[in-house]
C-alpha positions as CSV (number, residue, x, y, z in Angstrom):
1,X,0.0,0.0,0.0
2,X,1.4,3.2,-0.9
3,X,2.0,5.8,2.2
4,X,-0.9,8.3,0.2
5,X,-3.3,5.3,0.4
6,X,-2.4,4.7,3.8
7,X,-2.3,8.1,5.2
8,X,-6.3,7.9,5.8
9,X,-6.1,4.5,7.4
10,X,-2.9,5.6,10.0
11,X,-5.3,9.0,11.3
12,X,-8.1,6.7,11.8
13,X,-5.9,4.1,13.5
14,X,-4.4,7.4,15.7
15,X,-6.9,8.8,16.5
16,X,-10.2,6.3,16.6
17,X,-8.4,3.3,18.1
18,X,-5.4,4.6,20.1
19,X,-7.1,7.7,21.1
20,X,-4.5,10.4,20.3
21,X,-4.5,13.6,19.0
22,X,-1.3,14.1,16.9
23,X,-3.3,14.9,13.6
24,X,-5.6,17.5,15.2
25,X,-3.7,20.6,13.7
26,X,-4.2,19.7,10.1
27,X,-7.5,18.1,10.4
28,X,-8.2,21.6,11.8
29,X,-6.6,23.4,8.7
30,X,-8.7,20.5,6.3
31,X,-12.1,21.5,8.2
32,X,-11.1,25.5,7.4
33,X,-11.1,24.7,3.8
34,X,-14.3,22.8,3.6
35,X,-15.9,25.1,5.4
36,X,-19.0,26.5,3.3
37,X,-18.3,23.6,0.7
38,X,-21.3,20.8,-0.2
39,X,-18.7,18.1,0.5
40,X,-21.1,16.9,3.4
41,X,-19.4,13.6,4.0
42,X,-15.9,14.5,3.4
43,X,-16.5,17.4,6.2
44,X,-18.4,15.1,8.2
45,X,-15.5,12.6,8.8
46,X,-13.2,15.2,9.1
47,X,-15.1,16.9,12.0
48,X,-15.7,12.9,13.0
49,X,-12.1,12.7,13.9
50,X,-11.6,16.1,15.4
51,X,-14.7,15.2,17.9
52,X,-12.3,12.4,19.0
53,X,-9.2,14.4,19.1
54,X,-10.9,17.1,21.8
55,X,-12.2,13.6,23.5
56,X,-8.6,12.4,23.8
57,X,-7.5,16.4,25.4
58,X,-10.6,16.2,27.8
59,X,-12.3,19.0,25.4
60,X,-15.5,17.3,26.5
61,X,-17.8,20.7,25.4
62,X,-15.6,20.9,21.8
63,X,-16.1,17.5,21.2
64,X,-19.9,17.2,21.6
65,X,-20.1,20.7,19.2
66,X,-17.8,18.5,16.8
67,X,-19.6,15.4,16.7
68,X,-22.9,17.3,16.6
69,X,-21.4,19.2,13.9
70,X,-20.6,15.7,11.6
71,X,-23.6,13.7,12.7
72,X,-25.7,16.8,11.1
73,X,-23.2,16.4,8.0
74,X,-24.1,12.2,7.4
75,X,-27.8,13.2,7.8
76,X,-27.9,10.9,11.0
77,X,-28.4,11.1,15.0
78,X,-25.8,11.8,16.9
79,X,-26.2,8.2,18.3
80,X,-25.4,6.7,15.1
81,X,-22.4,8.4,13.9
82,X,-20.0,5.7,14.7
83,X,-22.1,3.7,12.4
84,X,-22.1,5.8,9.6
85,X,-18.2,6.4,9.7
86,X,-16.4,4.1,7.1
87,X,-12.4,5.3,6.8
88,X,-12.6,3.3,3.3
89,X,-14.9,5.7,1.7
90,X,-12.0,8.2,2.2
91,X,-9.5,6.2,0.4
């Protein structure tokens, strides 16, 4: 697998399953640019994986905003968000 192919799979890995926050700075800088853009999904899991990134650096408030933020994004409950996340969609 080539390291742009893997790059998705190594944040989710980071962030989702180890629960760090190393990748929070440019996810931040990704989000700025979709801001105002119809890329619903692609700005949903972006703002999927800075929820858990403010979760892992007990930004409890941030983190609810976030995930209430990407949840609207997928057109799902907040409840089912970790259902509706699929890293391989952003491969």
């Amino acid at each position: 697998m080539s390291p742009e192919t893997a790059w998705p799979y190594r944040i989710y890995f980071d962030i989702v399953l180890q629960g760090r926050a190393c990748h929070r700075d440019g996810l931040e800088r990704r989000l700025s640019q979709l801001e105002g853009a119809p890329a619903r999904k692609t700005r949903g899991y972006i703002e999927y994986l800075l929820s858990k990134c403010y979760e892992a650096t007990g930004e409890s408030g941030r983190a609810e905003a976030m995930r209430a933020r990407a949840a609207q994004d997928y057109a799902v409950e907040p409840g089912e968000l970790e259902r509706s996340v699929d890293v391989a969609s952003y491969v």
